[in-house]
C-alpha positions as CSV (number, residue, x, y, z in Angstrom):
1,X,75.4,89.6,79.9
2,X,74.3,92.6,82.6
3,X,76.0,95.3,82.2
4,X,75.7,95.8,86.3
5,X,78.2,93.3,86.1
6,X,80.4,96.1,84.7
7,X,82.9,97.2,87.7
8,X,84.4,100.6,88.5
9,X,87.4,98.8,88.3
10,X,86.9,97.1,84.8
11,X,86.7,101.2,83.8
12,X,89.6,102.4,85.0
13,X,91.4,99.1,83.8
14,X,90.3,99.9,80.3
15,X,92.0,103.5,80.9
16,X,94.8,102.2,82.2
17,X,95.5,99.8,79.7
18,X,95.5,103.1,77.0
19,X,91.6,102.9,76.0
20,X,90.7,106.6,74.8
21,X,87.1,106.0,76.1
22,X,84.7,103.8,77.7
23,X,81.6,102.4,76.1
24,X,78.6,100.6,78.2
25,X,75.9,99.6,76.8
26,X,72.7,98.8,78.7
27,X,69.2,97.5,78.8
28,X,66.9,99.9,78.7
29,X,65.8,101.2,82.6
30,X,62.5,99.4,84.1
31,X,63.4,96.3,81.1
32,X,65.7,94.3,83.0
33,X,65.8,91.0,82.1
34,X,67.3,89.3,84.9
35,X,65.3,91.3,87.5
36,X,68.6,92.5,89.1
37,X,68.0,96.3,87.6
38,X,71.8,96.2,87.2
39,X,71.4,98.8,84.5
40,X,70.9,101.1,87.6
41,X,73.6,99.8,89.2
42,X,76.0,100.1,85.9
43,X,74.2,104.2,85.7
44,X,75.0,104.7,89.1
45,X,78.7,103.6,88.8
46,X,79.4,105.6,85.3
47,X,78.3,108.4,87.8
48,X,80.8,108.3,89.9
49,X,83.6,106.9,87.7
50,X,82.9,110.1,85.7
51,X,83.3,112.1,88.9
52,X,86.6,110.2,89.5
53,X,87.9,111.1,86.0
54,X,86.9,114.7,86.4
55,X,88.5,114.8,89.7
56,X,91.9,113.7,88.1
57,X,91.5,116.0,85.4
58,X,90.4,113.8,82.4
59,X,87.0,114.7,80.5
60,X,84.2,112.5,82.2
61,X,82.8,112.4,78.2
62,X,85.5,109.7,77.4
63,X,83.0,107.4,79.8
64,X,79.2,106.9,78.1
65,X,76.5,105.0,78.9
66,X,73.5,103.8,76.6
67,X,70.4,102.4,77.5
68,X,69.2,99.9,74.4
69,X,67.4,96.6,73.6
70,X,69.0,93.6,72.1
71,X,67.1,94.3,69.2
72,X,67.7,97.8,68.9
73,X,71.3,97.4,66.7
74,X,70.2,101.0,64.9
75,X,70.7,102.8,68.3
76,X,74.0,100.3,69.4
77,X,75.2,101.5,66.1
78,X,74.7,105.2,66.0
79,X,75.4,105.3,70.0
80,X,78.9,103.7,69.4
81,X,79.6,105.7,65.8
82,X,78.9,108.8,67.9
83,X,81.1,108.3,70.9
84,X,83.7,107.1,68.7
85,X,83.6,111.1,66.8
86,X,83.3,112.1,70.1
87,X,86.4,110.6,71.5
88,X,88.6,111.1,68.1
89,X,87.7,115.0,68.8
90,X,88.6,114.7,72.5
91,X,92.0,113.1,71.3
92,X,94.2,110.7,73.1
93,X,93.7,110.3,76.6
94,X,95.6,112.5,78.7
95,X,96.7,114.7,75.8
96,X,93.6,116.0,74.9
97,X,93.4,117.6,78.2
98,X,96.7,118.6,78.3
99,X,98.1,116.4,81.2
100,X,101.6,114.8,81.6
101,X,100.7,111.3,80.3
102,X,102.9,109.9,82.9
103,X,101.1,111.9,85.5
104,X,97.9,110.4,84.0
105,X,98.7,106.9,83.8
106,X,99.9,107.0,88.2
107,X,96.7,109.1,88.8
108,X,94.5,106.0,87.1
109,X,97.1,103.5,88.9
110,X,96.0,105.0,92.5
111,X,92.5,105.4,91.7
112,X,92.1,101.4,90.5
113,X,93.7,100.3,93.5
114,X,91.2,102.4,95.7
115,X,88.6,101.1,94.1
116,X,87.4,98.4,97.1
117,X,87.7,101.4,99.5
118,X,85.4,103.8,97.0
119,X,82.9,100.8,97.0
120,X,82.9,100.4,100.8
121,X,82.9,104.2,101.4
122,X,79.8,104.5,99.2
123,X,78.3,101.3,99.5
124,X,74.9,102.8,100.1
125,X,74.6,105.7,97.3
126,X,75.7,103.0,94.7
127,X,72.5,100.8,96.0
128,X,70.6,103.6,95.0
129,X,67.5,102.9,92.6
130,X,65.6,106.1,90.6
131,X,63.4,106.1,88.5
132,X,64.9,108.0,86.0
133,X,68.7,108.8,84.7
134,X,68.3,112.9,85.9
135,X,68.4,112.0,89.2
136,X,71.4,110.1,89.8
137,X,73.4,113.3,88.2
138,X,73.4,114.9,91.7
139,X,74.5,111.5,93.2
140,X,78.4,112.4,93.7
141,X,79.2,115.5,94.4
142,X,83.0,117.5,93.3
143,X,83.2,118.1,97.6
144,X,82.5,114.8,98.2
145,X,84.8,113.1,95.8
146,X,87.5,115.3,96.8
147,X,87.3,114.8,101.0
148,X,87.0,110.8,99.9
149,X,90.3,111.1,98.5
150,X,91.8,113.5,100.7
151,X,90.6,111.3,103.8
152,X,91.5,108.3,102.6
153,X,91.9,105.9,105.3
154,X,94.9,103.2,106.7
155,X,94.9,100.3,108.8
156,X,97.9,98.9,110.8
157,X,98.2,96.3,113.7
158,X,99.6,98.0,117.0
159,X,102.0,95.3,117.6
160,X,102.4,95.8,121.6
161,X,98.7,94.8,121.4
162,X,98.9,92.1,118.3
163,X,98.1,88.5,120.6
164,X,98.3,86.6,117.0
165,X,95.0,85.2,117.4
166,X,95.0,85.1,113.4
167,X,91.0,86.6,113.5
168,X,92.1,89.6,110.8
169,X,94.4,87.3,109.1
170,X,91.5,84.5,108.6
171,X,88.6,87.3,107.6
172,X,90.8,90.0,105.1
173,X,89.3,89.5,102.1
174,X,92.6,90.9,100.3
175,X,95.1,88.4,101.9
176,X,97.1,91.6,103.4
177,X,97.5,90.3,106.9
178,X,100.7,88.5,107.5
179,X,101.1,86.0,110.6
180,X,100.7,82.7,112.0
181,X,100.9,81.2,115.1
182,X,102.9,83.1,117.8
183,X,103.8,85.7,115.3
184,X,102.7,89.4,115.6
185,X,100.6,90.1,112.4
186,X,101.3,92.9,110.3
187,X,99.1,94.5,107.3
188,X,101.0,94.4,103.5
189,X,99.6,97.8,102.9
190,X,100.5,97.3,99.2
191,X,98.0,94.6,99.3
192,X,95.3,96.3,101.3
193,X,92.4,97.2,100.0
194,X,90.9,99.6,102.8
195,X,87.8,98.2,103.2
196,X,88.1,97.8,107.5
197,X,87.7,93.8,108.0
198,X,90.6,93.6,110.2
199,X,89.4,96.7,112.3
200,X,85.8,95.4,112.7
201,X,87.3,91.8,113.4
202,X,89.9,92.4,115.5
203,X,88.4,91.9,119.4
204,X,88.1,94.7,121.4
205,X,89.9,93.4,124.4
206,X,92.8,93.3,122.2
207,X,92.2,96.6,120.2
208,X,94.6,95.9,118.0
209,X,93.7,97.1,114.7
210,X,94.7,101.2,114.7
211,X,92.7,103.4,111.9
212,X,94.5,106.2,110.3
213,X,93.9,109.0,108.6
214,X,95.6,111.9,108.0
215,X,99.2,110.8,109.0
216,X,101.6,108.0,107.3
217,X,101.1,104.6,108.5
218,X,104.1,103.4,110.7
219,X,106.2,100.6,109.4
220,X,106.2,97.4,109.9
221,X,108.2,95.9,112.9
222,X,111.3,93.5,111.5
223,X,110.4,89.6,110.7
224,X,113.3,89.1,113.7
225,X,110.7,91.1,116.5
226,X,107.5,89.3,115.7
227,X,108.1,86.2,117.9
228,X,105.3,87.0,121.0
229,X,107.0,84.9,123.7
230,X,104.4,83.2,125.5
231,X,104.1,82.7,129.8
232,X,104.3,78.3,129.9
233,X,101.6,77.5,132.4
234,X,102.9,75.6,135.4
């Protein structure tokens, strides 16, 4: 019903799943009619998904958004006729531009599952509300994109400093931590998302929780070594 309620991920879904192009269309600016403006939040997201594409090589035309009343069908009809030539002329995805398709399809893989950590890492510039479309072009920059990428961030649980006091397990939104009682906990990092719960969670006088950037995440110790063998009070 909003298209605000159109994720980043929902896009590069649709490319991964072998759509050719994206499509949104969206109230017109200033007309919202559930007094969310999440048309600015859906024009602020095509920015940067658009940004995303270009930094992995594909056309950031293949994305379109198109601002337009519910009783506007002439302009819903010419807007989707015309990105529909424009799409056809750009040619499949991936092969239009010339790009291994296989190549293609793991760069949209790695993208969709940083999506969380994109979100987190620009929470603020995607709240942003302008008044009109021009503005948000300068929103995400090429430089920015491509140190977001390059910097991408890790988490993993130091475990000579894990006390298992589950805190991370209970608050990761992602279900990545793995523990329980009297077990050192350990971060799935297929399953992590980035976002930095268990860091900001994890108590300082433990310290448990190690960011990483820049360098390949240690593994995890073996199921046998995460008994932590507790003092018995006497």
């Amino acid at each position: 019903m909003c298209s605000g309620r159109v994720d980043l991920a929902h896009v590069f879904q649709a490319f991964s799943n072998g759509a050719d192009g994206v499509f949104i269309g969206a109230c017109h600016l200033n007309e919202c009619n559930y007094t969310t403006h999440g048309n600015y939040h859906a024009l602020t997201m095509v920015n940067l998904a658009k940004k995303l594409l270009e930094h992995i090589g594909l056309n950031p035309e293949r994305l379109k958004i198109e601002f337009m009343s519910g009783s506007e069908s002439n302009l819903f009809v010419e807007g989707v006729n015309g990105f529909v030539k424009k799409v056809k002329k750009l040619g499949p995805l991936g092969e239009g531009e010339g790009l291994d398709q296989n190549e293609v399809k793991s760069q949209i893989a790695e993208i969709t599952k940083l999506v969380p950590y994109i979100k987190v890492m620009n929470q603020d510039k995607l709240a942003s509300h302008f008044k009109t479309p021009e503005e948000y072009d300068g929103l995400f920059t090429h430089d920015e994109i491509e140190m977001l990428l390059r910097e991408v961030v890790s988490y993993y649980i130091d475990p000579a400093k894990c006390q298992a006091c589950s805190i991370c397990l209970k608050r990761c939104p992602a279900d990545a931590v793995v523990g329980a009682k009297n077990r050192i906990h350990v971060i799935d990092q297929e399953k992590c998302i980035k976002c930095g719960t268990c860091f900001e969670a994890c108590p300082p006088r433990f310290g448990a929780v190690r960011k990483i950037s820049g360098e390949p995440v240690p593994p995890p110790i073996p199921e046998e070594a995460r008994t932590i063998a507790r003092k018995r009070k006497t």
